[in-house]
N, C-alpha and C positions, 0 to 999 in steps of 0.2 A: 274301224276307227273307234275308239274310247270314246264315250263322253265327256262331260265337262265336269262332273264332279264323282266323287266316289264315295267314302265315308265323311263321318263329320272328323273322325279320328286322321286321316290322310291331310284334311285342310286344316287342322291345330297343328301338321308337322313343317307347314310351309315355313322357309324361312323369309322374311320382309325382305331383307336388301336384295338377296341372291335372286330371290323371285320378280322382284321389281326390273334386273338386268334383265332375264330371259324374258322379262314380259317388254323394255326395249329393245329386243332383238340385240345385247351386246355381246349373246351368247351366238356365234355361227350354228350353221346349217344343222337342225335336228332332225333325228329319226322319226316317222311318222307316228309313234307310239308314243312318244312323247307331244305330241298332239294336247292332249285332256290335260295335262299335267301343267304345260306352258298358259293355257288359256286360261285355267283357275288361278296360276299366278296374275295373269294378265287381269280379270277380274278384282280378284284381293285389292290391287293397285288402281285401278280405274276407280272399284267401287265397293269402297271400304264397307260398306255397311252389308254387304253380299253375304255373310252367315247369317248377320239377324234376321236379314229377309229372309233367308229358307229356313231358319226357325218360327218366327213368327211373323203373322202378317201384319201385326196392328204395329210395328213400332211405326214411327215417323220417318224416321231415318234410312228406308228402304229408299234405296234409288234405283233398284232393276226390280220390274215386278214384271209378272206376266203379260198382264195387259199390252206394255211395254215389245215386251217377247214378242207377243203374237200382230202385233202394228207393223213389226218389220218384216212378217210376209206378205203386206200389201202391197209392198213397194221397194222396189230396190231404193226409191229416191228416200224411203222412210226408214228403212234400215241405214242409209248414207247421213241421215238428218240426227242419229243417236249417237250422241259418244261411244256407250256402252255396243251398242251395234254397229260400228265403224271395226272396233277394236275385237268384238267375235268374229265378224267377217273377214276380218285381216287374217287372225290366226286359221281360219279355212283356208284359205288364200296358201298362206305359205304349206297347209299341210299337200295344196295342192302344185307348190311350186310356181304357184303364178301372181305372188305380192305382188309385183310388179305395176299391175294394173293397179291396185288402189292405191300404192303411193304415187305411180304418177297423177292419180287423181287427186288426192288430197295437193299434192303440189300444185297443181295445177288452180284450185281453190285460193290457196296460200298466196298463189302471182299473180290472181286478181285481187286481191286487198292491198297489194305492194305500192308503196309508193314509187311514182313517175320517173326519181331518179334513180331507186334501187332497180327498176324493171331490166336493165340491162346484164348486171350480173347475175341475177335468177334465172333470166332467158339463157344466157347462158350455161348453168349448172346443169336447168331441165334437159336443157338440149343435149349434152354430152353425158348425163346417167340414165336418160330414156329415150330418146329419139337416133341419137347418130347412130350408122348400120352396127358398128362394132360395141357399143355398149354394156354397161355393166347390168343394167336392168331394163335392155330393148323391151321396148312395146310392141306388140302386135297390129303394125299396120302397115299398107302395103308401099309401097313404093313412090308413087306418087306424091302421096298421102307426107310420109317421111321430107323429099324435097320441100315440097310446100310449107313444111312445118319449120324447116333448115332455112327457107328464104323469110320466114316470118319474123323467125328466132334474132336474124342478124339486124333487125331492124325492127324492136320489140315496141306494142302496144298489149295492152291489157287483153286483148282476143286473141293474140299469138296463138296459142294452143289453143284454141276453143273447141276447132273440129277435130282434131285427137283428141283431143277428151272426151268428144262426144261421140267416137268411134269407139274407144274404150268403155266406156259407159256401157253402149248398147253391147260391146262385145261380153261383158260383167253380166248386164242384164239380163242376156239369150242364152250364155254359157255357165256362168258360176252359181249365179246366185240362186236357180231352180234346184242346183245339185245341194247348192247349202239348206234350201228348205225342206228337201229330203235328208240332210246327213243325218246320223246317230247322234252328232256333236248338238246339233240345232234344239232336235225332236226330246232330247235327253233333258237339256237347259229348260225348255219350256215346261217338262214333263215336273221337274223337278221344284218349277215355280210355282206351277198349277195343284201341285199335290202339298207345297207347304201354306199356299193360301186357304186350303179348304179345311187345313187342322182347323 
């Protein structure tokens, strides 16, 4: 798998807008090689100020620094707590085919802030793009699990989903997220942070 960046000449050739879609996923299913390509779009967009920082450490306007980098392998809950680390870990995600999980998580975030009267059409969207057996982006949870979430869904409060989230979480936790603090993709980013801080 690529890294996250390549020359400075490669990221002067990005285009804004075009790169801003693929970084909202409006662009369907990509090849895994395009991996590095999509996340530096992804980046550019989140976090404009991303070349000055790998040029220089002193401006101000760095909003991904290493430090940063290296906090989200404390913690999945700390990598979950960073825009900028929400939005690398998504793009691992999909190189792994399994977004899934963090946007039913982020959804899941979203329907606790929802207001009392909205709660019922969210419960319902969640439920029919992540939980129902047939789904466009099923979650991985078992059967039980599924029901229970199905009877909560029809009769929403703000914990409806708590415990698939929290199943998802730990499945994230145990499964994804040790792989991402081994990828090339992770180890690259940070490498690249850490080498333009110390010019």
């Amino acid at each position: 798998m690529p890294g996250f960046f390549f020359s400075h000449n490669n990221m002067t050739e990005l285009n804004g807008k075009e790169d801003c879609k693929l970084a909202k996923g409006k662009v369907h299913k990509k090849k895994q090689k395009a991996f590095g390509a999509d996340l530096k779009s992804y980046l550019k967009c989140m976090v404009p100020h991303i070349e000055s920082g790998i040029k220089t450490s002193s401006s101000r306007n760095v909003m991904l620094s290493a430090e940063e980098v290296i906090q989200w392998s404390q913690s999945l809950e700390k990598l979950l707590a960073s825009q900028s680390g929400q939005g690398v870990f998504r793009e691992f995600l999909k190189s792994e085919f399994s977004e899934e999980n963090m946007e039913f998580w982020l959804a899941c975030e979203d329907y606790k802030k929802t207001k009392s009267d909205h709660l019922h059409g969210k419960a319902e969207r969640i439920y029919e793009e992540f939980v129902q057996s047939d789904a466009i982006k099923q979650i991985n949870i078992d059967y039980q699990m599924r029901e229970a979430t199905a009877k909560k869904a029809q009769d929403p409060t703000h914990t409806s989903f708590d415990e698939a989230q929290k199943t998802v979480y730990i499945l994230m936790e145990r499964d994804s997220y040790p792989r991402f603090l081994k990828s090339k993709s992770y180890l690259n980013l940070l490498n690249q942070l850490q080498t333009s801080t110390s010019k």
